[in-house]
N, CA, C and O atoms as a printed pandas DataFrame, in Angstrom:
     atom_number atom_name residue_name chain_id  residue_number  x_coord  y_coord  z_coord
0              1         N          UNK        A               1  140.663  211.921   27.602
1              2        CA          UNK        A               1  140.491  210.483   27.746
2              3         C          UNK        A               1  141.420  209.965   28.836
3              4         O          UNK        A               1  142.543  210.412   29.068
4              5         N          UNK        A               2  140.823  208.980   29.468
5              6        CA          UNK        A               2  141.523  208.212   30.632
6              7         C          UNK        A               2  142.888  207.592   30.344
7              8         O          UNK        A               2  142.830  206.840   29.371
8              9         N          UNK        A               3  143.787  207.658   30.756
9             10        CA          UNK        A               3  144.824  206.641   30.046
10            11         C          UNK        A               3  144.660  205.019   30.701
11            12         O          UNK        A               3  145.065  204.016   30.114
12            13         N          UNK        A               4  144.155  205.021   31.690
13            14        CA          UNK        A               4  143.868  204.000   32.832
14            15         C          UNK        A               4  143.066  204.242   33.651
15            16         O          UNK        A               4  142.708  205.385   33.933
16            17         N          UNK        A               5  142.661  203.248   34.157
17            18        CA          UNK        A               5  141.097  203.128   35.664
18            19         C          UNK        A               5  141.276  201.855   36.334
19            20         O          UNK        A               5  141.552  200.745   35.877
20            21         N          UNK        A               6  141.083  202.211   37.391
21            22        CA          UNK        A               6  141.344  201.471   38.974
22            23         C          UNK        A               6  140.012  200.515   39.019
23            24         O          UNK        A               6  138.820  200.816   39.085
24            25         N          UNK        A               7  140.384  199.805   38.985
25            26        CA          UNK        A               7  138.986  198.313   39.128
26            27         C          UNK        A               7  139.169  197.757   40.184
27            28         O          UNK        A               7  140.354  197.590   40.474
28            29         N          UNK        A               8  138.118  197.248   41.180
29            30        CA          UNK        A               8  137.862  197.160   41.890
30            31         C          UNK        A               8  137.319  195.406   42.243
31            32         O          UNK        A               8  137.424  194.704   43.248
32            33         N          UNK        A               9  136.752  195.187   40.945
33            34        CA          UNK        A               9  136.265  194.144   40.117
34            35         C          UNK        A               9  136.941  193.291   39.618
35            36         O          UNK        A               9  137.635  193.681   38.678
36            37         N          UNK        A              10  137.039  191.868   39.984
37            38        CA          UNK        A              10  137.642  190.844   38.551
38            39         C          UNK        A              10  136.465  190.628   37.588
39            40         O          UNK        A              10  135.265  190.836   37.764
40            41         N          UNK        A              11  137.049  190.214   36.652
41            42        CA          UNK        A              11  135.834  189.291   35.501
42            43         C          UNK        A              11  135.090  188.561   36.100
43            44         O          UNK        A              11  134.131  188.360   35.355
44            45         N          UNK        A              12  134.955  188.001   37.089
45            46        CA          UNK        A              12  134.201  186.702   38.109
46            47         C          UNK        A              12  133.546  187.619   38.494
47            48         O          UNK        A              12  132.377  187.264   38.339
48            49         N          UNK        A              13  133.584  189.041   39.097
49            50        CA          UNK        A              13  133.008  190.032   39.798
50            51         C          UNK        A              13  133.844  189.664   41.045
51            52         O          UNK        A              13  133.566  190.573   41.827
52            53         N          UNK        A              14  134.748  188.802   41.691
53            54        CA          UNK        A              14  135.732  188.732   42.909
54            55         C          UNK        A              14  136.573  190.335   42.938
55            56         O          UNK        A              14  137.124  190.957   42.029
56            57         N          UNK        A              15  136.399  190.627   44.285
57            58        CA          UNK        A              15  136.998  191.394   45.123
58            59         C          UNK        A              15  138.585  191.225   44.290
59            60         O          UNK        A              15  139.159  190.167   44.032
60            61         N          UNK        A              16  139.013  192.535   44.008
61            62        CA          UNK        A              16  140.076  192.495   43.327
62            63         C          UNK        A              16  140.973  194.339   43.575
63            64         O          UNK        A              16  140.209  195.218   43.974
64            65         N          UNK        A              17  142.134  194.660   43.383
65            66        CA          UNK        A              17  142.415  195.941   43.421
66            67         C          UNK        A              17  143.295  195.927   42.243
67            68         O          UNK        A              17  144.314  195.239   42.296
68            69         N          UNK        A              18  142.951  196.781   40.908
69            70        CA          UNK        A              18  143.885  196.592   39.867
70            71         C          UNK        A              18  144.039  198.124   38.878
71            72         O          UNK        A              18  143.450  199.205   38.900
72            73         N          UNK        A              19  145.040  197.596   38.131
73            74        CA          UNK        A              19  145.049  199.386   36.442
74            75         C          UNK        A              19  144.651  198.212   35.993
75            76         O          UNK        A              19  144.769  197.004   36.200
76            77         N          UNK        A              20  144.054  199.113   35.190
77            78        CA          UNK        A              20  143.556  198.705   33.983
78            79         C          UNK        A              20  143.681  199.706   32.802
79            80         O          UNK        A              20  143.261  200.860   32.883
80            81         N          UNK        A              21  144.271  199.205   31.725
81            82        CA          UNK        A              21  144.839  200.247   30.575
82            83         C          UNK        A              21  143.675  200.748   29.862
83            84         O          UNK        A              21  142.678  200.112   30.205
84            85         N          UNK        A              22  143.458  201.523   29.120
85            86        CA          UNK        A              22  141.887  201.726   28.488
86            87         C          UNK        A              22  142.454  202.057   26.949
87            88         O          UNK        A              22  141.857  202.525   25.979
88            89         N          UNK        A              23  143.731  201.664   27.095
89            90        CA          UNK        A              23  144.564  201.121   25.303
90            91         C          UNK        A              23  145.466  200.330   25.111
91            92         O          UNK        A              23  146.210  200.220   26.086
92            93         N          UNK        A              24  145.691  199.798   24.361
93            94        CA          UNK        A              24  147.043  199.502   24.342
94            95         C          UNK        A              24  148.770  200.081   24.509
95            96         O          UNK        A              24  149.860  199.714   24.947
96            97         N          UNK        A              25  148.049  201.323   23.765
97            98        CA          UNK        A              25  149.191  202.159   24.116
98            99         C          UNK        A              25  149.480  202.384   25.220
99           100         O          UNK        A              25  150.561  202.945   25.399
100          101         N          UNK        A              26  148.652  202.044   26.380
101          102        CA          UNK        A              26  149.071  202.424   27.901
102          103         C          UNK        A              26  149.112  201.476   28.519
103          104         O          UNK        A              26  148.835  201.707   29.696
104          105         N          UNK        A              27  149.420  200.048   28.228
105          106        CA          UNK        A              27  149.967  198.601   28.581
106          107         C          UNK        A              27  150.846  199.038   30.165
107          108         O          UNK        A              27  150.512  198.686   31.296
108          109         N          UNK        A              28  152.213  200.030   29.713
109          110        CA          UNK        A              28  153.112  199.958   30.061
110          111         C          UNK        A              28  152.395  200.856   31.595
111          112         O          UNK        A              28  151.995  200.366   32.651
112          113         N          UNK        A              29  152.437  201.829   31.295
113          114        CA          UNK        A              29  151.773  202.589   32.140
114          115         C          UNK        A              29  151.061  202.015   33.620
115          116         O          UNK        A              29  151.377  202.312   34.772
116          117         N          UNK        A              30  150.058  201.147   33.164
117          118        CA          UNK        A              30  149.295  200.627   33.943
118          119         C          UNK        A              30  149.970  199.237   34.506
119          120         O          UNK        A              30  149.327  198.796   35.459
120          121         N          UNK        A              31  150.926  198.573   34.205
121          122        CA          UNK        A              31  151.587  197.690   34.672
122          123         C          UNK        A              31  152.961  198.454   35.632
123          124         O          UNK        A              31  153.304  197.867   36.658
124          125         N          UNK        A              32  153.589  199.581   35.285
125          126        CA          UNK        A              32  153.782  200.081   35.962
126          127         C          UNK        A              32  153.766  200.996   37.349
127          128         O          UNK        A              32  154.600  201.328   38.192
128          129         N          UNK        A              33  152.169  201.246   37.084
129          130        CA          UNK        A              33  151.302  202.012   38.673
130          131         C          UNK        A              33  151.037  200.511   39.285
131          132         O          UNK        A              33  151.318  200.336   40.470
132          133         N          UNK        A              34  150.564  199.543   38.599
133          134        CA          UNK        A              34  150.148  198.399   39.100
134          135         C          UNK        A              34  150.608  197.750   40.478
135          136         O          UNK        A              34  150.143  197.373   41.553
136          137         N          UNK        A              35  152.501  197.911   39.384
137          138        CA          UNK        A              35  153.598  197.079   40.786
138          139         C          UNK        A              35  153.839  197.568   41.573
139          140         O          UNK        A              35  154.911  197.334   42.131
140          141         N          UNK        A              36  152.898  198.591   42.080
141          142        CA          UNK        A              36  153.300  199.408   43.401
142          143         C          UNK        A              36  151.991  199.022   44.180
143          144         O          UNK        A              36  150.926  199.617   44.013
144          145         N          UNK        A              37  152.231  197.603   45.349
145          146        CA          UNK        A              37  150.390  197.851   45.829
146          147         C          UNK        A              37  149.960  198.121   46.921
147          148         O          UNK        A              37  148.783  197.916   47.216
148          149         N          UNK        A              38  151.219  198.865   48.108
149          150        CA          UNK        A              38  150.969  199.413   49.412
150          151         C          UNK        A              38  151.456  200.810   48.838
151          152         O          UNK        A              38  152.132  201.258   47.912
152          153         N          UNK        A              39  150.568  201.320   50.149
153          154        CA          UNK        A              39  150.617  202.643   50.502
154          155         C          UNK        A              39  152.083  203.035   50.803
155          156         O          UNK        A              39  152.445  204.175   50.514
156          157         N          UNK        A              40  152.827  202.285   51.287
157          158        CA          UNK        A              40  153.870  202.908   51.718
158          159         C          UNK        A              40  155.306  202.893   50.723
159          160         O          UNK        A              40  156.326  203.582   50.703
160          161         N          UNK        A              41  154.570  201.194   49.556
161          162        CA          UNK        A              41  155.638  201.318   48.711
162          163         C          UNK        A              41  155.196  202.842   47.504
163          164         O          UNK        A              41  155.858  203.732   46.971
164          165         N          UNK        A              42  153.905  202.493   47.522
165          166        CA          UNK        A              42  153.330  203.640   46.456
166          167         C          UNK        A              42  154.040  205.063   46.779
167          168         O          UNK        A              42  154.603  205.758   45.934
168          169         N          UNK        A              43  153.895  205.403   48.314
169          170        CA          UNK        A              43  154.468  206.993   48.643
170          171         C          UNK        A              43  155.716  206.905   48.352
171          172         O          UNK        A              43  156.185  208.039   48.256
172          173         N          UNK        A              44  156.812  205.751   48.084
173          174        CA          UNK        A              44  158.089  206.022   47.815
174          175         C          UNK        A              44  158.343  206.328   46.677
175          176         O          UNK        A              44  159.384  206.790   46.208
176          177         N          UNK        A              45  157.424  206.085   46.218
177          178        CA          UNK        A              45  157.704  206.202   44.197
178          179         C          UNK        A              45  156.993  207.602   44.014
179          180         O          UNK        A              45  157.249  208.307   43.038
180          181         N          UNK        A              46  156.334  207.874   44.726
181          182        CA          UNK        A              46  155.536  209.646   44.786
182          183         C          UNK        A              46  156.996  210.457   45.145
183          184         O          UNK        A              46  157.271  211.571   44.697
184          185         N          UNK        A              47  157.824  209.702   46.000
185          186        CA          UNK        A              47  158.357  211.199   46.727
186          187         C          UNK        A              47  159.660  211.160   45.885
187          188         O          UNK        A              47  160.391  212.128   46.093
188          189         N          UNK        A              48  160.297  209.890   44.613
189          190        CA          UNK        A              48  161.208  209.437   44.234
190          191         C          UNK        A              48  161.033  210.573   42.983
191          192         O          UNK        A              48  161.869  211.421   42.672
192          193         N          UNK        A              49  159.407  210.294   42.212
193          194        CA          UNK        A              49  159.289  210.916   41.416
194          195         C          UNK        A              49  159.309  212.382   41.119
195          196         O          UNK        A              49  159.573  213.039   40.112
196          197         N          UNK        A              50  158.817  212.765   42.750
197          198        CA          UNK        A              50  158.694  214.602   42.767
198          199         C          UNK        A              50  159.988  215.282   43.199
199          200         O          UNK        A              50  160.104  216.508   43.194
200          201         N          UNK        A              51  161.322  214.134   43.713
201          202        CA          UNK        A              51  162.201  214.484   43.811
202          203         C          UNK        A              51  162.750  214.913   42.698
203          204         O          UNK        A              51  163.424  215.940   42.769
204          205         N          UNK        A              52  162.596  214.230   41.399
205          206        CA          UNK        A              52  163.014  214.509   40.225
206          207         C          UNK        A              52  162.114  215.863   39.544
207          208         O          UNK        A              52  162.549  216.991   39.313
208          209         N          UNK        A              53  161.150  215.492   39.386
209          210        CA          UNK        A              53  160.250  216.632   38.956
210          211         C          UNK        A              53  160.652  218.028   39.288
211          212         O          UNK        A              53  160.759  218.931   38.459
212          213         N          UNK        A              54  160.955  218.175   41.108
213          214        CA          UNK        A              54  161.580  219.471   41.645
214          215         C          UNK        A              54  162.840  219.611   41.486
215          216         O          UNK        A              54  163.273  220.688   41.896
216          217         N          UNK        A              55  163.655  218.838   40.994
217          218        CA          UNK        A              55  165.228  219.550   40.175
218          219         C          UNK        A              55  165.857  219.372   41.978
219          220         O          UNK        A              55  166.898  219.905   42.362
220          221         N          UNK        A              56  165.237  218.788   42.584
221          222        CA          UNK        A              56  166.572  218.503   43.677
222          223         C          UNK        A              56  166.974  217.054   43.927
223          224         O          UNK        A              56  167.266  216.548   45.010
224          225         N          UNK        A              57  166.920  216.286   42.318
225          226        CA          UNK        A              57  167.917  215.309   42.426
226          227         C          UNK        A              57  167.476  214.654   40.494
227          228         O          UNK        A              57  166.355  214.679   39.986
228          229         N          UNK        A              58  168.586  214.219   39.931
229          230        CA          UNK        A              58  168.399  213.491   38.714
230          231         C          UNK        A              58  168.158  212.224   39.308
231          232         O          UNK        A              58  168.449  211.663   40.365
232          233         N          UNK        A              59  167.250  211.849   37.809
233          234        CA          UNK        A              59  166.712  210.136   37.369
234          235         C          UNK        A              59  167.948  209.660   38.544
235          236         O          UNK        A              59  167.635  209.197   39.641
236          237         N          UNK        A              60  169.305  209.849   38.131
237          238        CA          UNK        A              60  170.045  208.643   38.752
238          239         C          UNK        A              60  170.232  208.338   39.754
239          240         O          UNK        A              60  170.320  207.202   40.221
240          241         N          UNK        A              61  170.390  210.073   40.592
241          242        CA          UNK        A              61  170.482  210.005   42.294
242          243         C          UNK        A              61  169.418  209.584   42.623
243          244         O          UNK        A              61  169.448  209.129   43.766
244          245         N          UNK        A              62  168.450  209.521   42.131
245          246        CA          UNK        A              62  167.265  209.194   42.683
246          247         C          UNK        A              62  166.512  207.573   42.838
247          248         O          UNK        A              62  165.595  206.981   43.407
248          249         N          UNK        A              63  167.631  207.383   41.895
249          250        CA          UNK        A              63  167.264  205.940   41.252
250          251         C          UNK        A              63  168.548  204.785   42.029
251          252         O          UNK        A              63  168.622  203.563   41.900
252          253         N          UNK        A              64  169.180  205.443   42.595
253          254        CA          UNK        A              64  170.333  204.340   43.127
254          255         C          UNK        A              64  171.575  204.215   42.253
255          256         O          UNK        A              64  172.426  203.337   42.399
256          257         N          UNK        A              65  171.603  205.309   41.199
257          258        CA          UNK        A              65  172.412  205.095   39.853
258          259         C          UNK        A              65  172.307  204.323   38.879
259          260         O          UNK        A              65  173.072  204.127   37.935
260          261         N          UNK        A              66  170.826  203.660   39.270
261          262        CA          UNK        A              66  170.546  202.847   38.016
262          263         C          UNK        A              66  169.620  203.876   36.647
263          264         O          UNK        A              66  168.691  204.654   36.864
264          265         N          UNK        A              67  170.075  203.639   35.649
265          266        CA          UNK        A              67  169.539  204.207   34.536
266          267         C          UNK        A              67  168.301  203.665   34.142
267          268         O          UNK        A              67  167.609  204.498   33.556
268          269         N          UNK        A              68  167.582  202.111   34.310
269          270        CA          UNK        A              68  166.136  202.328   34.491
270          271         C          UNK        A              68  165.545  201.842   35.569
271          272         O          UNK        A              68  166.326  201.689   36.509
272          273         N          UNK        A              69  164.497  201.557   35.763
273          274        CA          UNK        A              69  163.242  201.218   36.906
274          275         C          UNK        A              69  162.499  200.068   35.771
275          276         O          UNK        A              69  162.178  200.514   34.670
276          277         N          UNK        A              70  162.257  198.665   36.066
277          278        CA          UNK        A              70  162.242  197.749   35.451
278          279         C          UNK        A              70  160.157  197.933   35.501
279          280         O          UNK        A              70  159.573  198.292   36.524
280          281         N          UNK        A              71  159.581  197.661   34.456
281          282        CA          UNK        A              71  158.837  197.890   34.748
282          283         C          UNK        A              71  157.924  195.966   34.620
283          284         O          UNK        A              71  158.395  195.222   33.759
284          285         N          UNK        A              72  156.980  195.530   35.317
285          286        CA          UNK        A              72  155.899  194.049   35.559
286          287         C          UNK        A              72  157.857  193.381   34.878
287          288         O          UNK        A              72  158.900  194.016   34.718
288          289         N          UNK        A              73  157.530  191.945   34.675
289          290        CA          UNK        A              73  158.209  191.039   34.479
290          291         C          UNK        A              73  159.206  191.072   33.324
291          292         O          UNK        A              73  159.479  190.011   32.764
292          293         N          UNK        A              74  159.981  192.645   32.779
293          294        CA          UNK        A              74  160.637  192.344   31.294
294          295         C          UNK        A              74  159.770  192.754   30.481
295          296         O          UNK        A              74  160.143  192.833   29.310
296          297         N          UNK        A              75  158.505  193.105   30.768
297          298        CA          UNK        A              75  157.876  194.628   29.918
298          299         C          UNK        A              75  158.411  195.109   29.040
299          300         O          UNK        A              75  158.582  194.989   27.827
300          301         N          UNK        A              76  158.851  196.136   30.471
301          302        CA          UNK        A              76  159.784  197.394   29.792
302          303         C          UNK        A              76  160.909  198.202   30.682
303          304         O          UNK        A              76  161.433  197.354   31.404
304          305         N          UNK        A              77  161.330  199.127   30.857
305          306        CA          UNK        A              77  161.892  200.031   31.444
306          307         C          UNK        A              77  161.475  201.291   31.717
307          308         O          UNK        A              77  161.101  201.964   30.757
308          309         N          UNK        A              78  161.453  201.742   32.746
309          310        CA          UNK        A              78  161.345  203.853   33.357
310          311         C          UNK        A              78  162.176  204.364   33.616
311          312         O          UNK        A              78  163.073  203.762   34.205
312          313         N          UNK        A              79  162.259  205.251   33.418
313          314        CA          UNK        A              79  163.238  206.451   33.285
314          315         C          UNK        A              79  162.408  208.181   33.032
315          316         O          UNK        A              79  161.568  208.364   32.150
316          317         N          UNK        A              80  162.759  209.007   33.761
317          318        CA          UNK        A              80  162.039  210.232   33.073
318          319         C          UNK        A              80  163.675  211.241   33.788
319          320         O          UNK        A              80  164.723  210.979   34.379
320          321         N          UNK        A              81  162.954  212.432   33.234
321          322        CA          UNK        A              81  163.509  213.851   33.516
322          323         C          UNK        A              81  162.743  214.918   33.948
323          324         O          UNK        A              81  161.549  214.677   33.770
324          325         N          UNK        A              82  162.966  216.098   34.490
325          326        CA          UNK        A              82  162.484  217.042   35.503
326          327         C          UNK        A              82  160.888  217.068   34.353
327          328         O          UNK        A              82  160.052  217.791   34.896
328          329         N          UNK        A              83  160.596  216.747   33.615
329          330        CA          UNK        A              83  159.476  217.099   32.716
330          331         C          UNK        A              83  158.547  215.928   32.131
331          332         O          UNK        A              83  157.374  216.049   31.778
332          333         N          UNK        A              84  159.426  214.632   32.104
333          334        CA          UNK        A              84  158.796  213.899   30.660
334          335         C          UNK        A              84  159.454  212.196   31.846
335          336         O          UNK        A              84  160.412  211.953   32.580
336          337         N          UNK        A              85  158.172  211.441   31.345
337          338        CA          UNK        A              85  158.069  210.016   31.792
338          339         C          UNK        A              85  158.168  209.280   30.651
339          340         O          UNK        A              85  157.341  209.247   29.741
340          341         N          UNK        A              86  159.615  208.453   30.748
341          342        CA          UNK        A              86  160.073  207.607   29.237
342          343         C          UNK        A              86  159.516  206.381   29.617
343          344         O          UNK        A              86  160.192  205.650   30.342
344          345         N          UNK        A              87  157.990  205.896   29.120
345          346        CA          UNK        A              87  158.334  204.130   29.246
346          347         C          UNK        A              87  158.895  203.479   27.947
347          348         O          UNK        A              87  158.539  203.808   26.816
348          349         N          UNK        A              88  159.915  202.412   28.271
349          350        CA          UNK        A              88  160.364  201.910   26.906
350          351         C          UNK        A              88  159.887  200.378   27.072
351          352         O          UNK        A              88  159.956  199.814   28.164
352          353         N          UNK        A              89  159.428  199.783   25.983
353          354        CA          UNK        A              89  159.267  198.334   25.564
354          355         C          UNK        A              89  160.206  197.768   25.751
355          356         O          UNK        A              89  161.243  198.398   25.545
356          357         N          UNK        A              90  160.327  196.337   26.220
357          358        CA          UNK        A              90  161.368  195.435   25.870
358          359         C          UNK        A              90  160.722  194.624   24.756
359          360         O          UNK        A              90  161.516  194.062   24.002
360          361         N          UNK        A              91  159.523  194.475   24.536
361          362        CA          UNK        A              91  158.666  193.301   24.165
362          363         C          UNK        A              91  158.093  194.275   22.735
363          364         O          UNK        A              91  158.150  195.505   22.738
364          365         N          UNK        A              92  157.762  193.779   22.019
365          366        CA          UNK        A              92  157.136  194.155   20.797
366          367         C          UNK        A              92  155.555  194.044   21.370
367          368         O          UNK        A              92  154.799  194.826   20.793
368          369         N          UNK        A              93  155.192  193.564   21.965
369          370        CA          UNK        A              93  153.744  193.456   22.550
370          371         C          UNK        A              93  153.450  195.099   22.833
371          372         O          UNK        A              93  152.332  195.583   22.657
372          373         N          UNK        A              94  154.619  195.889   23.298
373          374        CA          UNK        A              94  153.998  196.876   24.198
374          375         C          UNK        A              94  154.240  198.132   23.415
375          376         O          UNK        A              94  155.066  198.129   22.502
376          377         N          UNK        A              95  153.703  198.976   23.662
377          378        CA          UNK        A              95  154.336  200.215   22.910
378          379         C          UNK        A              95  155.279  201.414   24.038
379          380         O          UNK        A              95  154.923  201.725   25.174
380          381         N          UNK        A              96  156.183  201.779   23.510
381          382        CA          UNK        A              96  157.080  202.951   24.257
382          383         C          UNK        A              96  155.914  203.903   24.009
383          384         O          UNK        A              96  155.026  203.944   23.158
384          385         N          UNK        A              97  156.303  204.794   25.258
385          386        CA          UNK        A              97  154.808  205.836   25.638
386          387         C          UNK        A              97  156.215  207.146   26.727
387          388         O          UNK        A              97  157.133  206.960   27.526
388          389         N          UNK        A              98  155.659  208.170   26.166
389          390        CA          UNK        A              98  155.947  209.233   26.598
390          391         C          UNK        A              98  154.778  209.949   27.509
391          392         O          UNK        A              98  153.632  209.572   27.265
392          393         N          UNK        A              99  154.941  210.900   28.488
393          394        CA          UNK        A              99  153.965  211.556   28.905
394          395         C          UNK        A              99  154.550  212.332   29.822
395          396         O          UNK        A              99  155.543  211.854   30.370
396          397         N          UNK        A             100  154.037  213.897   30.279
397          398        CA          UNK        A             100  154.441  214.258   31.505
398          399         C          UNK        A             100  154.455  213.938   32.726
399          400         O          UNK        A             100  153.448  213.525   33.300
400          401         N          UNK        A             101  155.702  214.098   33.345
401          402        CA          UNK        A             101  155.892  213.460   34.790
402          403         C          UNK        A             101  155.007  213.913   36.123
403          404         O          UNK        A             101  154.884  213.397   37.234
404          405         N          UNK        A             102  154.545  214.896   35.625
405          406        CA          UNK        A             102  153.503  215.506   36.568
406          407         C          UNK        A             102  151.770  214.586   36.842
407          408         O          UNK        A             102  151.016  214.508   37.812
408          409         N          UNK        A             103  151.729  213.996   35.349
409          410        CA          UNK        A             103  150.726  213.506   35.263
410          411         C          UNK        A             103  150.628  211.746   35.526
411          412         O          UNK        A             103  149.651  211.003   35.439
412          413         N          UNK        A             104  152.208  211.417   35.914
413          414        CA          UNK        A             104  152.319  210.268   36.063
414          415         C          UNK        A             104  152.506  210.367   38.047
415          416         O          UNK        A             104  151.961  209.507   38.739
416          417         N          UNK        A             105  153.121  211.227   38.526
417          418        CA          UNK        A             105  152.861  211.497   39.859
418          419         C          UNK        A             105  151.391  211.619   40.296
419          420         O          UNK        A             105  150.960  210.956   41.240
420          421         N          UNK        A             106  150.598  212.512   39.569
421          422        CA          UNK        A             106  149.085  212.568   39.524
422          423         C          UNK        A             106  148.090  211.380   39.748
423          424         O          UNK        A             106  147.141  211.379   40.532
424          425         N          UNK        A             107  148.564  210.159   38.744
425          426        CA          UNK        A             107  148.184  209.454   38.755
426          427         C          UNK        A             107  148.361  207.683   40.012
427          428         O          UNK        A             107  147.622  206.733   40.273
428          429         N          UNK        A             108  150.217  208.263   40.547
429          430        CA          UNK        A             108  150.463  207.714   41.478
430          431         C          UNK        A             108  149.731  207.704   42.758
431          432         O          UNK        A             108  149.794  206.797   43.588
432          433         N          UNK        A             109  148.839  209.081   42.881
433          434        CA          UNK        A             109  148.943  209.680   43.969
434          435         C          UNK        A             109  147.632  208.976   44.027
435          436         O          UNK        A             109  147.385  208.205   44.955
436          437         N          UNK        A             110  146.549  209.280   42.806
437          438        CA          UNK        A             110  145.261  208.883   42.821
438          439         C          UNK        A             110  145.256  207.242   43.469
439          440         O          UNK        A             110  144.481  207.002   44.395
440          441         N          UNK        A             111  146.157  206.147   42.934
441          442        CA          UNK        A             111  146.459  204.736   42.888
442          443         C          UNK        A             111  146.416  204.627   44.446
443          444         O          UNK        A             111  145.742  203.784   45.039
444          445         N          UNK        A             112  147.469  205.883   45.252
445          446        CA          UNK        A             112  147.809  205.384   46.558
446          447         C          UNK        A             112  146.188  205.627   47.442
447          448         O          UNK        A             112  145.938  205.097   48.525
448          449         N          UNK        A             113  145.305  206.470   46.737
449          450        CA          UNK        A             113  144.228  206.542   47.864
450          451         C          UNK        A             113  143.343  205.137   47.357
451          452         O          UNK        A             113  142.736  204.423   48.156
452          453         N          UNK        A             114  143.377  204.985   46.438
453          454        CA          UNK        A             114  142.812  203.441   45.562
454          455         C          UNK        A             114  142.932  202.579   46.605
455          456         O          UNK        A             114  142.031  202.023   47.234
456          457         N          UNK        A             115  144.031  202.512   46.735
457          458        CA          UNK        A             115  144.403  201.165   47.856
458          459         C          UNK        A             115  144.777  201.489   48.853
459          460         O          UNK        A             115  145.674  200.849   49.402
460          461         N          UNK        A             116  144.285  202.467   49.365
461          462        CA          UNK        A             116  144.362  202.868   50.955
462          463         C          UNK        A             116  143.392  202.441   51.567
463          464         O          UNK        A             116  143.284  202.649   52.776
């Protein structure tokens, strides 16, 4: 199953480029690929993430020494390790969601040809 899909579409049918969650449980997720909407900010978060993934730098060096990556407006927070993508809730609205980091790069990568 999809965790998210790229719409193209508003509700009006207006020209639009968006995630769209296909649960709730993936609120976070998709507000997170969301706030990235150029190509060039998108490739920074590709090469931030695979820096980590390839063990030649931790979450923190990678991150500026900050311990999270804020995710839409007070959401939530990101954070992962060479393996695993932590989103955490701030909001009771959202749910904390785990997943591999491979599959969240995967999905970055798909986003950046979206809006290319």
């Amino acid at each position: 199953m999809d965790k998210v899909k790229f719409i193209d579409k508003g509700y009006n049918n207006e020209d639009i480029k968006a995630v769209k969650s296909t649960d709730s449980k993936y609120l976070l997720l998709s507000y997170f690929i969301g706030q990235f909407r150029f190509p060039d900010n998108i490739q920074e978060i590709i090469d931030l993430l695979e820096s980590v993934r390839n063990d030649s730098k931790t979450w923190l060096e990678a991150n500026d020494d900050l311990m999270f990556m804020q995710i839409g407006y007070m959401c939530g927070d990101f954070k992962c390790d060479k393996e695993t993508a932590y989103f955490i809730a701030d909001e009771k609205d959202y749910q904390d969601l785990q997943m591999p980091l491979q599959e969240v790069i995967d999905l970055m990568k798909e986003w950046k040809v979206f809006m290319s």
